[in-house]
C-alpha positions as CSV (number, residue, x, y, z in Angstrom):
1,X,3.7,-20.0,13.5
2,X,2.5,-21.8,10.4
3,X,1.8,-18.8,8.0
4,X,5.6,-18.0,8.4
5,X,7.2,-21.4,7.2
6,X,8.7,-20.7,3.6
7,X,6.1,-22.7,1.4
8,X,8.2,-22.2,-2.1
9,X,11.9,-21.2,-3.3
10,X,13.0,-17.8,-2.4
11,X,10.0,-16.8,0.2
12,X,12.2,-16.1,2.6
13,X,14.3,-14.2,0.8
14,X,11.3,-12.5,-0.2
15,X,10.2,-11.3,2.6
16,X,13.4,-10.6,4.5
17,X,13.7,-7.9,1.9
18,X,10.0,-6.7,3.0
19,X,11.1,-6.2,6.4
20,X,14.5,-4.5,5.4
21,X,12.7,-2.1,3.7
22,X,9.6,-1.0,5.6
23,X,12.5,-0.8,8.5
24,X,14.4,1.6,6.7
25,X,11.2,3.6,5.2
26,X,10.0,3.9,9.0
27,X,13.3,5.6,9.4
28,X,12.6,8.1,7.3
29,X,8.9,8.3,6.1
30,X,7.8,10.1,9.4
31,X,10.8,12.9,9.2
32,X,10.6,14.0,5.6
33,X,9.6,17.2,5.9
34,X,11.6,18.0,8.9
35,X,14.8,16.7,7.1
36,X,14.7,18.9,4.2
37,X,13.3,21.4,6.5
38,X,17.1,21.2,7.9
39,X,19.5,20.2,5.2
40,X,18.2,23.0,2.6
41,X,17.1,25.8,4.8
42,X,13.9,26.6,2.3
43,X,10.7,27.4,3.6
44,X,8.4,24.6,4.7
45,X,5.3,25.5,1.9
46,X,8.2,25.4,-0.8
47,X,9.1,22.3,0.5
48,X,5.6,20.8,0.4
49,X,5.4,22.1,-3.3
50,X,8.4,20.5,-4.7
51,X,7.2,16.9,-3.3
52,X,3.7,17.4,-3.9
53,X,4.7,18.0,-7.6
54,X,7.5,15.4,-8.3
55,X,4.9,13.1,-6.4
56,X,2.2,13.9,-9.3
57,X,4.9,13.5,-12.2
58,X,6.1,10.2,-10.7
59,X,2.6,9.0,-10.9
60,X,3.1,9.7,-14.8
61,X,5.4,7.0,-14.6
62,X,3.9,4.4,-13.4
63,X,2.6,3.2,-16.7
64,X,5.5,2.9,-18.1
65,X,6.9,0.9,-14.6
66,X,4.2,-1.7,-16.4
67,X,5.2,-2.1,-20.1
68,X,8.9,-2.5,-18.1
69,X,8.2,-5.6,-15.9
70,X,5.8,-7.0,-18.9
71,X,9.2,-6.9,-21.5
72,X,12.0,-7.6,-19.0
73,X,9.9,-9.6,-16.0
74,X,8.9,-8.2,-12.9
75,X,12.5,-9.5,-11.1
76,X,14.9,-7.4,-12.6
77,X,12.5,-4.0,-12.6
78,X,12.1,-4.9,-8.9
79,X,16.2,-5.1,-8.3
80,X,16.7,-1.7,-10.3
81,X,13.6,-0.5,-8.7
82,X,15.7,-1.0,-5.3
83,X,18.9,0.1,-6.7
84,X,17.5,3.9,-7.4
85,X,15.6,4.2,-4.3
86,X,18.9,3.0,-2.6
87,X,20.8,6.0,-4.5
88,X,18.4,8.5,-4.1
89,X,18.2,8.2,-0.4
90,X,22.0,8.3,-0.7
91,X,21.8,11.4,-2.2
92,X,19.8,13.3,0.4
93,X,22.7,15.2,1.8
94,X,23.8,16.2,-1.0
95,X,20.5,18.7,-1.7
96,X,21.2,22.0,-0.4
97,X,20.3,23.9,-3.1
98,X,16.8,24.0,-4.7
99,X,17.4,22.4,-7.7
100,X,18.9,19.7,-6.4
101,X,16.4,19.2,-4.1
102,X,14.0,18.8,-7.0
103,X,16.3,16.7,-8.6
104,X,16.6,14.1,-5.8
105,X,12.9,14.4,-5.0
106,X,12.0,13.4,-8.4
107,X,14.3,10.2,-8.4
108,X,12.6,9.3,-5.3
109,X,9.5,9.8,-5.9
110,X,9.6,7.9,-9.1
111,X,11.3,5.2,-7.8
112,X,8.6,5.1,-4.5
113,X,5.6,4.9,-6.9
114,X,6.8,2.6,-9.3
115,X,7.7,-0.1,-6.8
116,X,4.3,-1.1,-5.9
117,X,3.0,-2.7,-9.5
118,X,6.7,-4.1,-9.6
119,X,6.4,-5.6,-6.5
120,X,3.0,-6.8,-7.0
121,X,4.0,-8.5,-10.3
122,X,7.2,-10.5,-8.5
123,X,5.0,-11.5,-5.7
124,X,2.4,-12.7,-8.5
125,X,5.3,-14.3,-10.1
126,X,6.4,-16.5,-7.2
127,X,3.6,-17.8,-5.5
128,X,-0.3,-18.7,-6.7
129,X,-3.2,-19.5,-4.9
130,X,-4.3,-19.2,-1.7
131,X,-0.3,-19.0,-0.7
132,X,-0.3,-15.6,-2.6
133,X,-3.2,-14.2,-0.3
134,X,-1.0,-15.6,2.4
135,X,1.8,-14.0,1.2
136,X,0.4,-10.6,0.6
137,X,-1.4,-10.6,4.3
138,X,2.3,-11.3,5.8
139,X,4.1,-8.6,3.5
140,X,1.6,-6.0,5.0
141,X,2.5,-7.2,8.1
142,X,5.8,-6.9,7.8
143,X,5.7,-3.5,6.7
144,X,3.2,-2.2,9.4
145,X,6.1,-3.5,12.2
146,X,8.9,-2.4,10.1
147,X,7.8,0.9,9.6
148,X,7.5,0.8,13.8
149,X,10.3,-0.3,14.3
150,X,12.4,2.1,11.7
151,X,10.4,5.4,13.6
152,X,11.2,4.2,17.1
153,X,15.3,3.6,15.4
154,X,15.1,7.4,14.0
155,X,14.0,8.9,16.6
156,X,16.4,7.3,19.2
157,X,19.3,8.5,16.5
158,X,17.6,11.9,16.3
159,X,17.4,12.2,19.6
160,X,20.9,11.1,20.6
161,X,22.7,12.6,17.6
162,X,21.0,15.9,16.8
163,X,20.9,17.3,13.3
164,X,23.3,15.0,12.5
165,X,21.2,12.2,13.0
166,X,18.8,13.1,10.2
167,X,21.8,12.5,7.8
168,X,22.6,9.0,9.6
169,X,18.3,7.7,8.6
170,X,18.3,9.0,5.2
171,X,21.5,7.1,4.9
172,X,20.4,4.0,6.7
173,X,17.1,4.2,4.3
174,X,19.4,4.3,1.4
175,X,21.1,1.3,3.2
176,X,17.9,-0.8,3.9
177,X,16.8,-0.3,-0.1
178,X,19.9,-1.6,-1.3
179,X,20.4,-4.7,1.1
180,X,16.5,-5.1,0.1
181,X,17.7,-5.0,-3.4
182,X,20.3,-7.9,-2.7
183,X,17.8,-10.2,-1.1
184,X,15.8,-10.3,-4.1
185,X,18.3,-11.3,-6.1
186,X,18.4,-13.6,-4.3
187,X,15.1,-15.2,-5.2
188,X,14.1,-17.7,-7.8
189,X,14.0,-16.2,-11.4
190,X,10.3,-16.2,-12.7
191,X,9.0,-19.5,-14.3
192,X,9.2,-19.7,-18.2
193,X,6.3,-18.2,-20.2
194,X,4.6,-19.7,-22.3
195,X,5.7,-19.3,-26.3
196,X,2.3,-18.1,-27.5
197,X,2.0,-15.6,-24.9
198,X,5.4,-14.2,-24.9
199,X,4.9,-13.8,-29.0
200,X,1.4,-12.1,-28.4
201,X,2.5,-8.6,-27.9
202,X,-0.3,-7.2,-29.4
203,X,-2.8,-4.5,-27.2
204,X,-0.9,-3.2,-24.6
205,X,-2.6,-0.7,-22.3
206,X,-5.5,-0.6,-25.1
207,X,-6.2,-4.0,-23.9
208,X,-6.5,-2.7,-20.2
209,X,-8.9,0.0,-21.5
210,X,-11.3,-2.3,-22.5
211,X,-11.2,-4.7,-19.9
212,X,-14.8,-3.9,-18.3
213,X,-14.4,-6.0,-15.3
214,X,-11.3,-5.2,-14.2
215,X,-11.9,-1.3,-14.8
216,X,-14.3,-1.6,-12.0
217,X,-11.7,-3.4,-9.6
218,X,-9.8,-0.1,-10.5
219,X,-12.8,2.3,-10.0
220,X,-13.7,0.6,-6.7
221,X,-10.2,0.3,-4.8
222,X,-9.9,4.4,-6.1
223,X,-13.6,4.6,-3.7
224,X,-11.9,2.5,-0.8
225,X,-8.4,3.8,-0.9
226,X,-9.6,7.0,-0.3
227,X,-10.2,6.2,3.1
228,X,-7.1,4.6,3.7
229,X,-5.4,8.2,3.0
230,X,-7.7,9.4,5.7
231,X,-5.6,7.4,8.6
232,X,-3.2,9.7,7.9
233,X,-4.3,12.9,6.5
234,X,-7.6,13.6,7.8
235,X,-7.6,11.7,11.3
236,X,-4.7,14.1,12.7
237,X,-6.2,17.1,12.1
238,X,-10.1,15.6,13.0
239,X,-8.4,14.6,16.3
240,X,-7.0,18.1,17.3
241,X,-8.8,20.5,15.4
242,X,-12.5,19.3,15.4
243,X,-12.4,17.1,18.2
244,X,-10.2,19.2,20.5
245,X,-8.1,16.4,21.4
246,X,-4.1,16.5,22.7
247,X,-1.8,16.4,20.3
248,X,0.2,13.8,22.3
249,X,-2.6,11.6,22.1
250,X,-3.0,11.7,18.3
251,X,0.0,9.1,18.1
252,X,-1.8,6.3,19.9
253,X,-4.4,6.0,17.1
254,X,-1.2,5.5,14.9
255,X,0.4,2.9,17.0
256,X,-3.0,0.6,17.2
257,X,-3.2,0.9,13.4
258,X,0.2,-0.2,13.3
259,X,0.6,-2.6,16.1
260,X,-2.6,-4.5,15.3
261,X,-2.1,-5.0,11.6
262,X,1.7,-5.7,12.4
263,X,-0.2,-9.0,14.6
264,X,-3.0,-9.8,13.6
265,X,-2.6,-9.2,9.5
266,X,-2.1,-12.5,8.7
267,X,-4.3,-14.8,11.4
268,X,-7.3,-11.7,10.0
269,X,-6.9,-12.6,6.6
270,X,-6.9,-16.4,6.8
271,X,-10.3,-15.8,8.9
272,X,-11.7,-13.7,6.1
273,X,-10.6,-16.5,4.0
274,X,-12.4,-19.4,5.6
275,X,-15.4,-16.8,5.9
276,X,-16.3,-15.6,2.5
277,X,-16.7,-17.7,-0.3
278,X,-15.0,-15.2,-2.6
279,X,-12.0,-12.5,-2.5
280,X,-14.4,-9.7,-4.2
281,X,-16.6,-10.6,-0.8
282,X,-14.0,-10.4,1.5
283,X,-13.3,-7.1,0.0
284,X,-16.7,-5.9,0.2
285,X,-17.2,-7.0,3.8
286,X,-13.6,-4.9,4.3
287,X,-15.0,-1.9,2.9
288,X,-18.3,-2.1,4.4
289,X,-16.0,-2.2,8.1
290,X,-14.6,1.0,6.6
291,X,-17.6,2.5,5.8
292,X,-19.3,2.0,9.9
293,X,-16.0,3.2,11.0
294,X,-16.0,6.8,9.4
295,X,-19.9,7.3,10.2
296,X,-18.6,6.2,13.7
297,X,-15.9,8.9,13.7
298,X,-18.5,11.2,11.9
299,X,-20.8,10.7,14.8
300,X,-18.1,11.1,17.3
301,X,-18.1,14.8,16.0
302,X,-21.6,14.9,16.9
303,X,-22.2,13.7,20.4
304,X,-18.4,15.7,21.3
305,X,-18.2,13.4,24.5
306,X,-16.8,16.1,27.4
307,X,-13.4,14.8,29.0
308,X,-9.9,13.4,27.4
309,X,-10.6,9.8,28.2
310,X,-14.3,9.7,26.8
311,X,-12.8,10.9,23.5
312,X,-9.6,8.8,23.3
313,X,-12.0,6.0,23.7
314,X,-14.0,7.1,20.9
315,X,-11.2,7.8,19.0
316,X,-9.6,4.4,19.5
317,X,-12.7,2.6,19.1
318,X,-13.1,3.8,15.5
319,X,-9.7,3.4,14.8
320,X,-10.2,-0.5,15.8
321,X,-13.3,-0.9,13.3
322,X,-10.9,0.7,10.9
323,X,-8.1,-1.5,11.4
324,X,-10.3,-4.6,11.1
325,X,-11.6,-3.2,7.9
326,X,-8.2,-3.0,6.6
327,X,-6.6,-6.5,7.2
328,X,-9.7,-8.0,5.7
329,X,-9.7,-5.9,2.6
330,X,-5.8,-5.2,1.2
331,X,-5.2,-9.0,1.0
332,X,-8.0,-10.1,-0.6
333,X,-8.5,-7.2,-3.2
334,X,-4.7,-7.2,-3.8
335,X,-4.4,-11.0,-4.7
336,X,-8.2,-10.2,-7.0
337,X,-6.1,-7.2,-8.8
338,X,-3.0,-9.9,-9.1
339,X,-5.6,-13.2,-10.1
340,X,-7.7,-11.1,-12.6
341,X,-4.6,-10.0,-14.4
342,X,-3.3,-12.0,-17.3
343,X,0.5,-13.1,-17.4
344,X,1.0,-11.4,-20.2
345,X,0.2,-7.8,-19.3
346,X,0.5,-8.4,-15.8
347,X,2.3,-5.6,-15.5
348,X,0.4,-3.0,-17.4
349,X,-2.7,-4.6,-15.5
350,X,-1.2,-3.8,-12.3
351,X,0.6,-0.6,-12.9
352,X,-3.2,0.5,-13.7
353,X,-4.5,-0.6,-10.6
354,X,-1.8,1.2,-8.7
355,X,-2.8,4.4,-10.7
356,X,-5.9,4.5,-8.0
357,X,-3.7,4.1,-4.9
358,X,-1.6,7.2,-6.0
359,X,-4.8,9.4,-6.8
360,X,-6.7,8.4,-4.0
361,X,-3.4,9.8,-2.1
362,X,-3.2,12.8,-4.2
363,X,-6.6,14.0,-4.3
364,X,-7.3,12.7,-0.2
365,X,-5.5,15.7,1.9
366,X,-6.7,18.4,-1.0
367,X,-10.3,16.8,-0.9
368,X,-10.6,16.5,3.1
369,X,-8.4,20.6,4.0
370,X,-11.3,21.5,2.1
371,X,-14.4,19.9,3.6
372,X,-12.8,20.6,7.3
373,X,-13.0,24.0,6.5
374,X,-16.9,23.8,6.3
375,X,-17.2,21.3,8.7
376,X,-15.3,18.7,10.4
377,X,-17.5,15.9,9.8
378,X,-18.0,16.3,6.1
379,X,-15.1,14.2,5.1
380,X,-15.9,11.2,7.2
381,X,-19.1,11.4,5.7
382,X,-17.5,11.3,2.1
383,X,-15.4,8.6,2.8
384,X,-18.1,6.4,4.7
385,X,-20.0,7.2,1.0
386,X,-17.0,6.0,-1.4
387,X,-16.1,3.5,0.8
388,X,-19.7,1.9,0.9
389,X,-19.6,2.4,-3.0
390,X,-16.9,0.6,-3.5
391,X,-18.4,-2.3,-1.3
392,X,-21.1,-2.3,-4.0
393,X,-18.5,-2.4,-6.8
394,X,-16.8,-5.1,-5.4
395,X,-19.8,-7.0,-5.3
396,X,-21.5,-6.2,-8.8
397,X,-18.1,-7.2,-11.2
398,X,-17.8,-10.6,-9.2
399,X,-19.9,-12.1,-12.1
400,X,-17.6,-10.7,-14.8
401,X,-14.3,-11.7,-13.3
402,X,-12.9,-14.7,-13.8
403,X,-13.6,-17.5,-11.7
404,X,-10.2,-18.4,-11.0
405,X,-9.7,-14.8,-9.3
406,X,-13.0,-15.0,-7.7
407,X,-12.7,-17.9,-5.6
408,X,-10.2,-18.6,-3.0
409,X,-10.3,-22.3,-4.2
410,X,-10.0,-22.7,-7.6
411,X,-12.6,-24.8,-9.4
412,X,-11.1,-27.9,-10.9
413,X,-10.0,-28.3,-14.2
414,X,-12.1,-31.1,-16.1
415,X,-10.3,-34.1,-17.1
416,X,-8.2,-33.7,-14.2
417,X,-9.4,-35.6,-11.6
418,X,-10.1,-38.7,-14.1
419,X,-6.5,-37.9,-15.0
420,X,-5.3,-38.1,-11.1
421,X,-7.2,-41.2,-10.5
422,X,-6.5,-42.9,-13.8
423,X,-3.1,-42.7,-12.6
């Protein structure tokens, strides 16, 4: 297919190392808890502690992950990036004891946060355009069917292997992160910067503070992104608890998600692309998908529909809108974070926006145990409220961003065109 033919230097590198990685996260991202569960014998709620907290200090970190890839380029952070995660994973075995759980925890939960902004800054770095919408529908892609295809691995090893086969995918994670690491060095090195810009150090994330516009990209991907964290947090325990559905069933929701963004990713955002007229649009239009599907699911709580296969449709059907919602908006509000960023502080810019990803993460399972406990159809109801907010959001700063990261198809530059024909 045409979206996957290499379209500059190093693309393919690029995204070889995507697939590596969300293959060996897959192997391990769905067994966490029931890995440490084995290889330190503490109890599970001690367990949940130590990650939940090394996951809120890593966080912390993030803003320094930006001043990082603004001083040494977004390359080399990404290679080290890789090279920790790689060792950490490594290290797995080796925590038996609390604080070396903790210990190994904290390097990977640092090293898992801080990738995102890195990796959003390289991918800025290399391509430009509509090719880095392109390229940021096919590296969701890739993840969605790596992550697949790493669970369906583990849990043949698991299966086949035992205990012993949890050692093998934290290993073959650690594996995945450092080949990952190899295939981006072997990429291009970033273009040269400009001399004024590299010698205008000056505002750091001061600068970032008083960027109005961009603030409100922040504010509304924090209102959508809390119903991403609801895919996995909130619909398991709808599904079963509220809903009375079978557990066994639960999974299927997970594999449409999966399986459709995994195909469809990239053909979905070059649709939304020909459709809208602008990314903070196509954003909107994603959210506003996202926003129908939760008062779908809410209403599903209401009506109850009596029988398994009545409900698994329901189920499925909102998962679907969902879905939909999320191939349309990730691409295009990821490349507006990217576009509206400038080279110089790239990174802080984009270590900032990550900043609502990882609270929206945080604060989603706290936020939704909480309203289930009152009702099961409160937190769909919150969500379809954020997630329409952030629609609005989206829509309101288009007229403060600049055009060049509003439109899919930059304006052109005056003179140019006399300059092209002149010549």
């Amino acid at each position: 297919m045409s979206f996957f033919r290499p379209r500059f230097p190093g693309e393919r590198a690029l995204v070889s190392g995507i697939a590596v990685d969300a293959i060996g996260s897959g192997m391990y991202v769905p067994f966490s808890l029931v890995f440490f569960l084995h290889v330190t014998g503490l109890p599970l709620p001690l367990i949940g502690l130590v990650l939940t907290a090394t996951g809120l200090i890593a966080i912390a970190v993030v803003p320094v992950v930006g001043i990082v890839v603004d001083r040494v380029g977004a390359r080399p952070t990404q290679i080290a990036l890789y090279v920790i995660r790689g060792l950490s994973f490594a290290c797995f075995p080796l925590a038996r004891s609390l604080p070396v759980f903790v210990l190994v925890a904290l390097f990977t939960s640092v090293g898992t946060r801080a990738f995102r902004p890195a990796q959003n800054a390289r991918l800025a770095e290399l391509a430009d355009g509509t090719d880095r919408d392109r390229l940021l529908a096919l590296s969701r892609s890739l993840s969605n069917a790596g992550l697949g295809a790493g669970t369906l691995i583990a849990s043949i090893v698991i299966a086949t292997a035992g205990d012993a086969g949890y050692m093998v995918t934290a290993w073959l994670n650690g594996a995945s992160f450092l080949a990952a690491g190899f295939l981006a060095s072997r990429t291009p090195p970033a273009p040269p910067r400009n001399p004024a810009t590299v010698r205008a150090r000056g505002g750091g994330y001061r600068t970032v503070g008083e960027d109005r516009p961009f603030l409100g990209l922040v504010c509304a991907n924090l209102l959508v992104a809390l119903g991403f964290s609801a895919l996995t947090s909130l619909l398991p325990l709808y599904a079963t608890g509220w809903l009375d559905l079978p557990e066994g069933l639960v999974g299927s929701a997970f594999l449409l998600n999966t399986v459709l963004c995994a195909t469809l990713g990239v053909p979905v955002a070059t649709l939304a692309r020909r459709c809208f007229s602008s990314r903070p649009r196509a954003a909107a239009a994603g959210a506003v998908l996202f926003a129908l599907a939760f008062l779908a699911q809410a209403g599903l709580g209401i009506v109850r529909p009596h029988g398994v296969p009545l409900l698994l449709a329901g189920l499925l059907g909102t998962v679907l809108v969902m879905t939909i919602g999320e191939m349309v908006y990730s691409p295009s509000s990821e490349a507006l974070s990217q576009f509206a960023a400038p080279q110089r502080l790239r990174g802080r810019y984009l270590a900032t926006y990550q900043m609502s990803w990882s609270l929206a993460y945080a604060l989603g399972p706290m936020v939704f145990t909480s309203l289930l406990t009152i009702d099961g159809r409160l937190p769909w109801l919150l969500v379809a409220g954020t997630a329409a907010g952030g629609a609005l959001l989206l829509v309101s700063v288009e007229r403060r961003l600049p055009v060049e990261a509003v439109a899919f198809v930059p304006p052109p530059v005056p003179g140019k065109a006399t300059l092209t024909a002149a010549t």
